[in-house]
C-alpha positions as CSV (number, residue, x, y, z in Angstrom):
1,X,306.6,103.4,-34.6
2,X,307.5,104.2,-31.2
3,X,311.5,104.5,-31.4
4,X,312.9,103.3,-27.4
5,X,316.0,103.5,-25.7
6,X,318.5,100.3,-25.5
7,X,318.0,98.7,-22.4
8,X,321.7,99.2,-21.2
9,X,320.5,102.7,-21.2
10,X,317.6,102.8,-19.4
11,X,318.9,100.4,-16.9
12,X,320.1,103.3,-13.7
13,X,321.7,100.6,-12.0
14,X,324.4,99.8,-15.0
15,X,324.5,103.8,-15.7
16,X,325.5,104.3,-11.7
17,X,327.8,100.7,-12.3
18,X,329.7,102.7,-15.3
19,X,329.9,106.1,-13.7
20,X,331.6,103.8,-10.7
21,X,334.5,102.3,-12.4
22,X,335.0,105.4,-14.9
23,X,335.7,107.5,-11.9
24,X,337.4,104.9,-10.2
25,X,339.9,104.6,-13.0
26,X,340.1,108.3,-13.2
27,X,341.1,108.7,-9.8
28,X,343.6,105.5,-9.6
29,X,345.1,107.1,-12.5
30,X,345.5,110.8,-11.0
31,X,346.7,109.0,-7.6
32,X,349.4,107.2,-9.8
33,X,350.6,110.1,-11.6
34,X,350.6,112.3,-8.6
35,X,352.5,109.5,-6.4
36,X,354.9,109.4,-9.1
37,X,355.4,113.4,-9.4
38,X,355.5,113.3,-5.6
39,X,358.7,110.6,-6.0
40,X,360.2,112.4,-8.8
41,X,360.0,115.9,-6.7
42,X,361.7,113.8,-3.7
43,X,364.3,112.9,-5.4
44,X,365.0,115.9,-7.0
45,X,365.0,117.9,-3.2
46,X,367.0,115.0,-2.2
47,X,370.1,115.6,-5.0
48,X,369.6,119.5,-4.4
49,X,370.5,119.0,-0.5
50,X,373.0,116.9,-1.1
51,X,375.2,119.2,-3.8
52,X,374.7,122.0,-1.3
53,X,376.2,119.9,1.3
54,X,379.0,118.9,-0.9
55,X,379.8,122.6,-1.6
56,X,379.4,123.9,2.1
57,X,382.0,120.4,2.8
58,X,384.5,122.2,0.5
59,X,384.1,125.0,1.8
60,X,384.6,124.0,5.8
61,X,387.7,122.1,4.5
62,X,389.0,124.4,2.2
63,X,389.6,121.8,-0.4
64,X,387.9,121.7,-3.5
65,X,388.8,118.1,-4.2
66,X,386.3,116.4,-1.6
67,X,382.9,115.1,-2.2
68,X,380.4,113.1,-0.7
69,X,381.6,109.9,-2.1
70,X,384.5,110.8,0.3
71,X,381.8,109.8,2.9
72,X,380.4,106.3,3.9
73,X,376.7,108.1,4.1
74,X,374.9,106.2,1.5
75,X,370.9,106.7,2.1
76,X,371.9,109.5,5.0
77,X,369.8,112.3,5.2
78,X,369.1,115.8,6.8
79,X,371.3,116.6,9.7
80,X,373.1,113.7,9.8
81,X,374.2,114.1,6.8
82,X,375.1,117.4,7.4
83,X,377.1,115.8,10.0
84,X,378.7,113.6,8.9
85,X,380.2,115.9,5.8
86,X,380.8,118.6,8.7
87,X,383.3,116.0,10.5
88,X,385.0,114.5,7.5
89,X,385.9,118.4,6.4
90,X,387.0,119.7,10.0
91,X,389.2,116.9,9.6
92,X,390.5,117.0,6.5
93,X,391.1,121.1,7.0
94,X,392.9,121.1,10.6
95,X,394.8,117.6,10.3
96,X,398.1,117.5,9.0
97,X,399.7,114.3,8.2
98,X,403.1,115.8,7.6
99,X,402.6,117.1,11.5
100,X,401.1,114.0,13.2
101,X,403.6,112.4,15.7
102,X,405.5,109.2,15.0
103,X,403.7,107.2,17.9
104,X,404.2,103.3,17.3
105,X,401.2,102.6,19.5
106,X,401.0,98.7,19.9
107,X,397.7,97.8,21.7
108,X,394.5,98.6,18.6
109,X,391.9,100.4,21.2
110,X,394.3,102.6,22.4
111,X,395.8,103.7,18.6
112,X,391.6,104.2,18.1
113,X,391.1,106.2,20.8
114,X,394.0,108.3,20.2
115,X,392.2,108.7,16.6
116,X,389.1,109.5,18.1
117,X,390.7,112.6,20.5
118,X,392.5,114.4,17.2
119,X,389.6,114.1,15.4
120,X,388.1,115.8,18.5
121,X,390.0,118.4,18.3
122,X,389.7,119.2,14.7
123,X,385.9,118.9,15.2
124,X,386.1,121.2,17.8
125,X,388.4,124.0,16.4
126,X,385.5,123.9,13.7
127,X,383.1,124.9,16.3
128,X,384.9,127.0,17.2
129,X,384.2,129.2,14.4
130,X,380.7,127.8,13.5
131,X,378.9,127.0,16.3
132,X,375.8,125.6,14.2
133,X,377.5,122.7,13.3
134,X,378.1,121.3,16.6
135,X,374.3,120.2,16.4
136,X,374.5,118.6,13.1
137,X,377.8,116.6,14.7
138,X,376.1,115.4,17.3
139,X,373.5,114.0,15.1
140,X,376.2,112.2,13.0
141,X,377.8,110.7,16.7
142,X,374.4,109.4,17.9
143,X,373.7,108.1,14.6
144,X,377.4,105.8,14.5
145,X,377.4,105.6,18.1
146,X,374.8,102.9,19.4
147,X,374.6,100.8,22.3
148,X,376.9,101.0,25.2
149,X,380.3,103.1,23.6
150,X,383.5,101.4,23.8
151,X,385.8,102.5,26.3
152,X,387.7,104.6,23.2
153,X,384.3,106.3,22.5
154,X,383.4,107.2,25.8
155,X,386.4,109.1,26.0
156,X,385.5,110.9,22.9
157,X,382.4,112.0,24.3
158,X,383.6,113.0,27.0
159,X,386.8,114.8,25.7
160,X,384.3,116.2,22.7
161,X,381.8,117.7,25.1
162,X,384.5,119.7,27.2
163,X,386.3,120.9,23.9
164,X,383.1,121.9,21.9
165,X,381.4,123.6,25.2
166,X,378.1,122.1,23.6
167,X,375.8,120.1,25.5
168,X,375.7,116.9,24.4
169,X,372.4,116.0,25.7
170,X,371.3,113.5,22.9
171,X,375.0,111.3,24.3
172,X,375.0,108.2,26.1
173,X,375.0,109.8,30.1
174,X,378.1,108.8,32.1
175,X,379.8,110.4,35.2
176,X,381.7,113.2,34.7
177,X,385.5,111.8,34.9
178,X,387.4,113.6,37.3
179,X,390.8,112.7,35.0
180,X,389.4,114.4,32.2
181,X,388.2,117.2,34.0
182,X,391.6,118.1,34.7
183,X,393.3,117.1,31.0
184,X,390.2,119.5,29.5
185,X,391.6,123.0,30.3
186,X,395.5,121.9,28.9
187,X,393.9,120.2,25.6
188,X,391.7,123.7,24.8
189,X,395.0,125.5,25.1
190,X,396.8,123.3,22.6
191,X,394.0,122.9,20.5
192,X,395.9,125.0,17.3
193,X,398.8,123.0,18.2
194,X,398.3,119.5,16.5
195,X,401.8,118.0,18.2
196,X,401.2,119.2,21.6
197,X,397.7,118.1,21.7
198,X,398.5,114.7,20.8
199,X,401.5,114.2,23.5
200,X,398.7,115.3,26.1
201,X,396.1,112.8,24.4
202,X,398.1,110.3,25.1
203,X,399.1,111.5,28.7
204,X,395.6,111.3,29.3
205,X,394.7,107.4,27.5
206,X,397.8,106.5,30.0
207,X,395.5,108.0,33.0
208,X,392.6,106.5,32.2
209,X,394.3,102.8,32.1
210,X,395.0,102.3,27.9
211,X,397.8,100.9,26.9
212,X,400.7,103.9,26.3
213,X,404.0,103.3,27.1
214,X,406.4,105.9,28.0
215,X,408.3,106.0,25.0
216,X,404.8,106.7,23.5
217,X,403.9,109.6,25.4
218,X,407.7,111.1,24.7
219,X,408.8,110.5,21.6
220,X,409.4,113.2,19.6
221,X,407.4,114.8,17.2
222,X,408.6,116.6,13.6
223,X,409.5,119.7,14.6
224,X,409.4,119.4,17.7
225,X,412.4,119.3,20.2
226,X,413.1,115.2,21.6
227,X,415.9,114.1,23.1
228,X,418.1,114.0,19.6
229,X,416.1,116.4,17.9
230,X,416.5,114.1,15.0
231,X,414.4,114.4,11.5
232,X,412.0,111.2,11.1
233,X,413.7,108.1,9.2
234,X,413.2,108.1,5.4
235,X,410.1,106.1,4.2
236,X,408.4,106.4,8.1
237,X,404.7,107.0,8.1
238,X,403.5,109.9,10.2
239,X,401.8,107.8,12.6
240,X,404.7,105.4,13.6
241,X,404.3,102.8,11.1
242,X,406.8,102.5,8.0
243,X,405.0,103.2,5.1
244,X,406.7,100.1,3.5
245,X,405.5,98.2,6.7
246,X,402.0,99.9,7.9
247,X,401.9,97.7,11.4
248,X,399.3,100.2,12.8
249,X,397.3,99.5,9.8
250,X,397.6,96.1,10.1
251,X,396.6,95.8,13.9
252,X,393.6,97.7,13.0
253,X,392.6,95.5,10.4
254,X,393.2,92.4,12.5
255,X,391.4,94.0,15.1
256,X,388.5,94.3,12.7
257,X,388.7,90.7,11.6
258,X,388.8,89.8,14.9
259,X,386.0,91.7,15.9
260,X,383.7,90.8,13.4
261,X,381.5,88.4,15.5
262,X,381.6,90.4,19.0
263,X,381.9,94.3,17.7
264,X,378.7,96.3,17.3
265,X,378.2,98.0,14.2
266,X,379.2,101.2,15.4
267,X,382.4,100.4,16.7
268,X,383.3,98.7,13.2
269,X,382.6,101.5,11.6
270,X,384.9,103.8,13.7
271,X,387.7,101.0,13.2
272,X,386.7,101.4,9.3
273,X,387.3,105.3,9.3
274,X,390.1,105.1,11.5
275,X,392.1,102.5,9.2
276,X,390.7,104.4,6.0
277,X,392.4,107.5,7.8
278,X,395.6,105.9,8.4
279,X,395.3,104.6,4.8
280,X,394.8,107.8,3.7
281,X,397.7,109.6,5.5
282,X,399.8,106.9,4.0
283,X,398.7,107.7,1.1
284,X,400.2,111.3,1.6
285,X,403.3,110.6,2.9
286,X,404.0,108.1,-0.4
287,X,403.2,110.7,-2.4
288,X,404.8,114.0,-0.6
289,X,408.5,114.7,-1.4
290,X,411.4,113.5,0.6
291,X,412.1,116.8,2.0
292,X,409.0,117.2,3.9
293,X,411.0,118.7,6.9
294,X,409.6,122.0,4.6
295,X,406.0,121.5,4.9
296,X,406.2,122.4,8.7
297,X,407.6,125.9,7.9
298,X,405.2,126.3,5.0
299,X,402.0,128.6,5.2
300,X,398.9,126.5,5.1
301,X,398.0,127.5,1.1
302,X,401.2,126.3,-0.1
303,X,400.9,122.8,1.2
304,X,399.1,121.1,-1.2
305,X,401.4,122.1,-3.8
306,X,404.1,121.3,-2.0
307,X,402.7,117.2,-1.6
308,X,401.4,117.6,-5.4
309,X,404.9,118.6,-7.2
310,X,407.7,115.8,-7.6
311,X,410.2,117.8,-7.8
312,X,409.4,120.8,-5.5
313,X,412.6,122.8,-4.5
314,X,411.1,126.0,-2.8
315,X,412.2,126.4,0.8
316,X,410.7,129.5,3.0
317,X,413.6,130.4,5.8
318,X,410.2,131.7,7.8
319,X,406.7,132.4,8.0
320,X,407.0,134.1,11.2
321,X,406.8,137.6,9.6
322,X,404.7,137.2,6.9
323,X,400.7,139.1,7.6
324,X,397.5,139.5,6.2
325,X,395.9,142.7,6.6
326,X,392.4,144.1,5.4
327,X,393.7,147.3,2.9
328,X,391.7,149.8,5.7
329,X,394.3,149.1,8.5
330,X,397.0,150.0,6.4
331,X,396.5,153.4,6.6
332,X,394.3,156.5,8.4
333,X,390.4,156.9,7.5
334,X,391.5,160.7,6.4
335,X,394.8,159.1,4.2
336,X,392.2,156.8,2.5
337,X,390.1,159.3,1.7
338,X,392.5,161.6,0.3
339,X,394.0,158.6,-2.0
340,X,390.3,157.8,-3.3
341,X,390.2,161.0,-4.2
342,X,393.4,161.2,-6.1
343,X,392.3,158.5,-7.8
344,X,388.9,160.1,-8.5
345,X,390.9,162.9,-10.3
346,X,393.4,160.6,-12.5
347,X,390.2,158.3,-13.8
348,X,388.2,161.6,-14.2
349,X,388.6,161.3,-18.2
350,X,388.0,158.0,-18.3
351,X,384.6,157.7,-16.8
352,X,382.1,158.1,-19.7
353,X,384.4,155.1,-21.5
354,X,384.5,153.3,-18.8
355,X,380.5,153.2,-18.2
356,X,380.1,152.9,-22.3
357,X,382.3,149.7,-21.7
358,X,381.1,148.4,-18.8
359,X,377.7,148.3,-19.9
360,X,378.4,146.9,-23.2
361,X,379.9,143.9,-20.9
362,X,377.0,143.8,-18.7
363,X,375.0,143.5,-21.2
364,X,376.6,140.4,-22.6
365,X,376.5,138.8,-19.3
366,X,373.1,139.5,-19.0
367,X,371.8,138.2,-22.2
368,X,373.2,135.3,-21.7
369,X,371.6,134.4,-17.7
370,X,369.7,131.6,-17.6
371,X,365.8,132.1,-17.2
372,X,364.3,129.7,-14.7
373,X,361.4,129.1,-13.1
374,X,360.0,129.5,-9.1
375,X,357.1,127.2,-8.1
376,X,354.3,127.3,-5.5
377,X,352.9,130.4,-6.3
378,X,348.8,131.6,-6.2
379,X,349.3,133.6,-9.5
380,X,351.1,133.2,-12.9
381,X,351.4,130.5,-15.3
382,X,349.8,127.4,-14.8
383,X,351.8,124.8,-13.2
384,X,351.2,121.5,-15.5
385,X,353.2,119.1,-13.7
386,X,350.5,120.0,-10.8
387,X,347.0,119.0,-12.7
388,X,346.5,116.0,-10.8
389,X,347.0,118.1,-7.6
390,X,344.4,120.3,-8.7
391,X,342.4,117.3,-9.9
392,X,342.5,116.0,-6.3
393,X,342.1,119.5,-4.5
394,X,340.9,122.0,-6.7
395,X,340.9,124.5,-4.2
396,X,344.7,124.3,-3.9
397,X,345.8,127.9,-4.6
398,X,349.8,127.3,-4.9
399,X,349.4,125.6,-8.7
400,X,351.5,128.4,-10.6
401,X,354.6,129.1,-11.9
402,X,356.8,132.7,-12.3
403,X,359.9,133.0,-14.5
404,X,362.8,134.6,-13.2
405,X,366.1,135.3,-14.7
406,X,369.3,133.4,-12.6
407,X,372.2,135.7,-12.4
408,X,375.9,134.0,-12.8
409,X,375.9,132.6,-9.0
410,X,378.1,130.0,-10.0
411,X,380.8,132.1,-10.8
412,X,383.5,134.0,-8.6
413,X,385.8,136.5,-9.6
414,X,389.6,137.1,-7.6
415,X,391.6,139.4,-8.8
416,X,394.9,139.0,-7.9
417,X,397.4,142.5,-7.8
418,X,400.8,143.2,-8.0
419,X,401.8,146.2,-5.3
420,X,405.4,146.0,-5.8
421,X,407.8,149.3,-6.4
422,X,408.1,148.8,-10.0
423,X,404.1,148.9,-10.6
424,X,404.9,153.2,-8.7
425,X,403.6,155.6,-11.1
426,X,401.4,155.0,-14.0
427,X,401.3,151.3,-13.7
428,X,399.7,151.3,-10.7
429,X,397.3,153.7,-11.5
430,X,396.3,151.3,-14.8
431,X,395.9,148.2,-12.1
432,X,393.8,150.2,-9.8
433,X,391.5,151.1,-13.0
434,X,391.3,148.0,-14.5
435,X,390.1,146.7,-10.9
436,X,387.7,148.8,-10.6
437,X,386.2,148.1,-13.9
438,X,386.1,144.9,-13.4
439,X,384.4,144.8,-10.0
440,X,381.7,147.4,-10.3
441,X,380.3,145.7,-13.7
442,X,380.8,141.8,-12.5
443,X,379.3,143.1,-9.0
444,X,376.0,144.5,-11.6
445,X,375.7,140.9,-13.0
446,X,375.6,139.1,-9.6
447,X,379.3,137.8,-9.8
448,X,381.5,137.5,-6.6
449,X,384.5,139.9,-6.7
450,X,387.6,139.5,-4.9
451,X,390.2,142.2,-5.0
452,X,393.5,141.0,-3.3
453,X,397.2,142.5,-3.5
454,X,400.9,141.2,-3.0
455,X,403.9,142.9,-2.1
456,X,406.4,142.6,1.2
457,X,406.9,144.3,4.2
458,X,410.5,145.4,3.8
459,X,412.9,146.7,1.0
460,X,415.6,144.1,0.6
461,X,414.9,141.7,3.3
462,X,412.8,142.4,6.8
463,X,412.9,140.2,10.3
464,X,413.4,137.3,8.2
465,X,416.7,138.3,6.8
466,X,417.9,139.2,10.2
467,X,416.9,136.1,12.1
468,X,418.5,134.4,9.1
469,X,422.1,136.3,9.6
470,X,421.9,136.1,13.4
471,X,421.3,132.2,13.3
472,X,424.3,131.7,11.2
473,X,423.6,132.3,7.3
474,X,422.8,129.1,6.4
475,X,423.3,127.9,3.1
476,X,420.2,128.7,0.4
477,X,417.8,129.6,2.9
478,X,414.9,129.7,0.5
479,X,412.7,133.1,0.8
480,X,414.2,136.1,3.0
481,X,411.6,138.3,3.3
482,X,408.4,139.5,5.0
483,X,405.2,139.1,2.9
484,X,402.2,141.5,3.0
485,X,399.7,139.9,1.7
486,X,396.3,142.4,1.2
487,X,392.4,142.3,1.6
488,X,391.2,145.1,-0.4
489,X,387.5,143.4,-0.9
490,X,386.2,140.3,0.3
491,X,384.0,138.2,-2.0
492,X,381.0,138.8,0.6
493,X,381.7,143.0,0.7
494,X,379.9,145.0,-1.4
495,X,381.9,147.3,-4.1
496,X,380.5,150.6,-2.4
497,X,381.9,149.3,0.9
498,X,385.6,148.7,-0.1
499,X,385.6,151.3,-2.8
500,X,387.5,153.9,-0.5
501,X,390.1,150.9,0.7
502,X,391.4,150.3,-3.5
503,X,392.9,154.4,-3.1
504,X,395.7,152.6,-0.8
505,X,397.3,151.5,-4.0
506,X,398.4,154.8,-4.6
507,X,400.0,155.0,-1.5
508,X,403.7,155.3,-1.9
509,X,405.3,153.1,1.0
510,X,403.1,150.5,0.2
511,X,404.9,149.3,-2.8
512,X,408.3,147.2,-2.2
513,X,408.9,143.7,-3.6
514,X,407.2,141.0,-5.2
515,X,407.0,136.9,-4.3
516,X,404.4,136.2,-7.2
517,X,404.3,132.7,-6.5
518,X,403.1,132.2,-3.1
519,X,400.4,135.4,-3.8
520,X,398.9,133.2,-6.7
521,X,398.9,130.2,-4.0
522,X,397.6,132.4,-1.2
523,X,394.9,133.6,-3.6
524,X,394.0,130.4,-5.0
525,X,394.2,128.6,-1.5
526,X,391.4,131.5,-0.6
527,X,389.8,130.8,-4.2
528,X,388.9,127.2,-3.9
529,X,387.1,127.3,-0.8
530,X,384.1,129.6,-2.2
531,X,380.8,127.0,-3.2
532,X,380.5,128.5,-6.9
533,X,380.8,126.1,-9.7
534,X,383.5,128.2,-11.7
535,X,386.5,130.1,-10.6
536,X,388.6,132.7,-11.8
537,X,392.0,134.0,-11.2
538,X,393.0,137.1,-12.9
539,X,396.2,138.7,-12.0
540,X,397.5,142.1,-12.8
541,X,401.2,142.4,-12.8
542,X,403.8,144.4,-14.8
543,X,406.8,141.2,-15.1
544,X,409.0,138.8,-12.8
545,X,409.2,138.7,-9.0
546,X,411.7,140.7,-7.5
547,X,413.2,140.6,-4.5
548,X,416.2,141.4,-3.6
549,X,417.4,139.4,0.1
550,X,416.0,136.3,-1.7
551,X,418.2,135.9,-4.9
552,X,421.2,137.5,-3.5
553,X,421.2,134.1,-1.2
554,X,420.1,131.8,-3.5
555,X,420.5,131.0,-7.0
556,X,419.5,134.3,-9.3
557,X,416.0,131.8,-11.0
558,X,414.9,130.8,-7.3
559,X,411.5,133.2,-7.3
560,X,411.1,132.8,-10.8
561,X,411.2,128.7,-11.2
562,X,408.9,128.7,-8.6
563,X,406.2,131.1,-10.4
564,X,406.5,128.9,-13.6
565,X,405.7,125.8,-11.4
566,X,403.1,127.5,-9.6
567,X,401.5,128.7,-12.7
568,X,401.7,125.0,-14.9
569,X,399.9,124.0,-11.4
570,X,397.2,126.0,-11.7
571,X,396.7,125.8,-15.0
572,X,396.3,122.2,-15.1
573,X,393.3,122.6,-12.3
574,X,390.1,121.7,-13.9
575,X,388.2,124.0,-11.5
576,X,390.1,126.8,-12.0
577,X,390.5,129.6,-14.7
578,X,393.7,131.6,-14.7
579,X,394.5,134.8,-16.7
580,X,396.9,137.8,-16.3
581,X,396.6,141.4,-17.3
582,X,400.2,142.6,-18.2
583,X,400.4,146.1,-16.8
584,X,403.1,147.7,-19.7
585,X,404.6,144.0,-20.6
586,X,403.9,140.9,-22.3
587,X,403.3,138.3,-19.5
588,X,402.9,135.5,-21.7
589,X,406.3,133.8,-21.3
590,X,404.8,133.1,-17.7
591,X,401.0,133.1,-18.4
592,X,399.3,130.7,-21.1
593,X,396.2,133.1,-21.2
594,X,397.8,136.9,-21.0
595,X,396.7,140.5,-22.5
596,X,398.9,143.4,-22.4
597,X,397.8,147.0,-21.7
598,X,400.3,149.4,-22.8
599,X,398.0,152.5,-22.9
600,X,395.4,153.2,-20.3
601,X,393.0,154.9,-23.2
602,X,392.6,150.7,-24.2
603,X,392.1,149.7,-20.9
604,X,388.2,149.3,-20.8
605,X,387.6,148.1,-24.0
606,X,390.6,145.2,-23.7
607,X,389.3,144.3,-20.6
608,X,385.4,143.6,-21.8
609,X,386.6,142.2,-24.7
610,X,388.8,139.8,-22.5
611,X,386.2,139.5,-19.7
612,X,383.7,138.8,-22.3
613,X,385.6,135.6,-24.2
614,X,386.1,134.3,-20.6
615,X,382.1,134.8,-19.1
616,X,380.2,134.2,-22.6
């Protein structure tokens, strides 16, 4: 018998027919899966740009409230994006509601164009210091501004140009206004001066044929010096309207409604922001205490306290006084040196424990990193996710994978020291050992140290004090002294650079009083501007604030009420973790998380132990 092959079989024509649609099916599969990959990827890039653009938005307005839901910018990407964040934060960071004059402008283009120049300013005092982002702004302008710009926006180009110094090349092109010319020079002068910039603003609407009366242009501003010199009625929003009766608001909202049929979409959405910013400020001033005659003599960090407290009764007489130094100006190169060595010799015994410890917490911290891979490499491990890639192109080289351990770069480190008299001696010595611990083992793991320190100027009042008597003594002037606040390391310098600097604690006239409240504000304010994920604020004092001007002219719990306050604050800030180190005292009637070191021999093993409950 002569055994044959099925037909099916022998047909080459039905073999080639199979082969066809098996391949076919192969390939529509692998183009579906790697379509899908390629979407997945996409959209993985795309939420990886925007939470670093959230975190640099934070960190341009110093406020670690803010995200991109803030913005309007749904389906935005690259620089626009980028833009658009970079404007909202330049805004938020150098406008100040409680400064922003009590214009009651009546006619709705000129109250949006007077919107349009501040938020030219603060866009260009952000340029100011970073001059890359006056590209991605002028992406973000182009992008809302289309068609032929309203008379408002023109000005803003115009005014935005001369103020930024950038060239504006992408903007609509219009001859160079002679008025503006001349306005641009007195408007880069007053550019740190929110008041003065706005009365010239609005000098310059009035030029260019808006709507401004003269009352407009010379009412007073708070603060500032008008005819009566008079403190803004209670309940008045900072932008003229009552806050009972927001008229501007309304004009802008029936301008709006008005518009609706006539307006492009641009200008709609400038009216949008603008009323969303007068909403917003509105908002503020509801919510801000009654005294807010206070927030104009306040530093910047203790602002948002200030707004946030109900019952907030700390009053500064001055900030006029008051510095910030980096710890190397402070004193001599050859001084520095000889106090680093001093310290050298004191923490001479120590050393050995001090590494044992140390490493015992780095290698805590360690164990517990997070091991991740990088992609796109032409050696390793096989990527799987990228079969159908090599499927497709098997000639593709970049189709593996390499592990890598992440250190903690979502974490920063301040630490917060007292330098006042009572730390002289011993206590000091304990702070400045403790800080260096702490640095040189978080700086081994990859986390962010900041080393900062606290104390005043003066013994017993400085300039404040004396401006205060030679003004007439007024009655519970709030804080009488000078602070000196100190740099001793950046988060950004490394530990080897700013080692020398930490010997100025030893330094004798450096030590005076303490103001512990606004030091834990002035280190958080610095604090919540830094893009990691987790924050921590560990202070080292030895006890109360002290200082002796201050409570001899008000009441004898004036510094203290005001660190309890400032401490429930913090505490109560999800993004923030605060702890103190009690140099020879038990801190925890003012701290909720405390440890006390009484002898320096326990120092480096309380402080991993401590350091280790908070990290791991």
């Amino acid at each position: 018998m002569i055994w044959r092959m099925p037909s099916a079989l022998l047909s080459s024509t039905a073999l080639i027919r199979w082969n066809i649609v098996f391949w076919r099916n192969i390939t529509s599969a692998v183009s579906e899966r790697s379509c899908c990959m390629a979407e997945k990827d996409k959209e993985a890039e795309a939420e990886i740009f925007a939470a670093s653009v959230a975190a640099a938005m934070r960190a341009l307005a110093e406020n670690a409230e803010i995200d991109l839901q803030n913005l309007e910018a749904e389906g935005e990407t690259g620089r626009v994006l980028r833009g658009m964040a970079d404007r909202y934060a330049f805004h938020r960071r150098y406008h100040d509601a409680a400064l922003h004059p009590r214009h009651r402008l009546k006619h709705p283009e000129t109250l949006m164009a007077h919107m349009l120049l501040e938020q030219a300013r603060c866009e260009a005092l952000g340029t100011g210091r970073m001059r890359g982002t006056a590209a991605n702004m002028q992406e973000a302008i182009l992008k809302e501004i289309t068609g032929d710009p309203t008379p408002a926006q023109k000005t803003y180009l115009a005014v935005w140009r001369g103020l930024t110094e950038y060239d504006g090349s992408g903007f609509p092109q219009e001859q160079e206004d002679v008025r503006i010319a001349e306005y641009l020079p007195l408007l880069k002068e007053t550019l740190g001066d929110q008041a003065a910039f706005s009365k010239l603003s609005l000098s310059l609407l009035k030029e260019l044929g808006f709507e401004v009366s003269t009352a407009e242009v010379s009412e007073p501003v708070p603060g500032g010096e008008g005819e009566d010199g008079g403190e803004p009625e209670r309940g008045e929003d900072p932008e003229g309207g009552a806050s009972g009766d927001p008229e501007a608001l309304k004009r802008l909202m029936a301008m709006a409604a008005a518009g609706e049929a006539e307006t492009s979409a641009s200008d709609m959405q400038t009216i949008r922001e603008t009323a969303n910013a007068l909403m917003e400020e509105m908002a503020q001033s509801r919510a801000a205490p009654e005294n807010t005659d206070h927030l104009a003599q306040m530093p910047q960090y203790a602002r948002q306290f200030a707004l946030e407290m109900e019952d907030y009764s700390y009053n500064i007489f001055t900030t006029e006084f008051d510095t910030v130094e980096q710890a190397d100006r402070l004193a001599t190169t050859d001084e520095l040196v000889e106090l680093r060595r001093y310290l050298d010799d004191m923490t001479a015994p120590m050393q050995r424990m001090i590494g044992r410890f140390a490493a015992k917490l780095q290698r805590y911290i360690l164990a517990r990193q997070k091991h991740a891979f990088q992609y796109s490499y032409d050696s390793g491990l096989l990527d799987h996710k990228r079969l159908s890639e090599i499927v497709i192109n098997p000639e593709n080289p970049l189709c593996y994978k390499q592990t890598h351990d992440t250190p903690f770069r979502d974490t920063v480190v301040s630490l917060l020291i007292d330098n006042s008299g009572s730390m002289r001696g011993r206590p000091i010595m304990t702070a400045a050992v403790s800080t260096e611990i702490l640095a040189r083992t978080l700086e081994r793991c990859g986390i962010r140290t900041e080393i900062l320190g606290f104390t005043t100027k003066h013994w017993k009042g400085g300039e404040s004090q004396k401006k205060w008597k030679i003004t007439g003594r007024s009655a519970t002037p709030g804080r009488l002294n000078d602070l000196l606040h100190i740099i001793y390391k950046s988060a950004d310098m490394p530990w080897r650079r700013a080692r020398q600097s930490l010997g100025l604690m030893l330094q004798d006239g450096l030590l005076k009083e303490n103001i512990d409240g606004e030091a834990l504000l002035w280190a958080y304010d610095r604090l919540r501007m830094m893009p990691e994920e987790r924050k921590i604020l560990i202070v080292i004092s030895d006890g109360a604030p002290i200082d002796d001007a201050t409570l001899s002219s008000n009441h004898g719990q004036f510094l203290e009420e005001h660190l309890h306050k400032v401490i429930h604050w913090l505490e109560n800030k999800k993004h923030i973790e605060l702890l103190s180190i009690g140099i020879g005292h038990d801190v925890t009637r003012y701290y909720h998380k405390a440890v006390k070191i009484t002898d320096v021999n326990d120092l480096a093993e309380t402080l991993v132990d401590k350091m280790i409950e908070l990290l791991v």
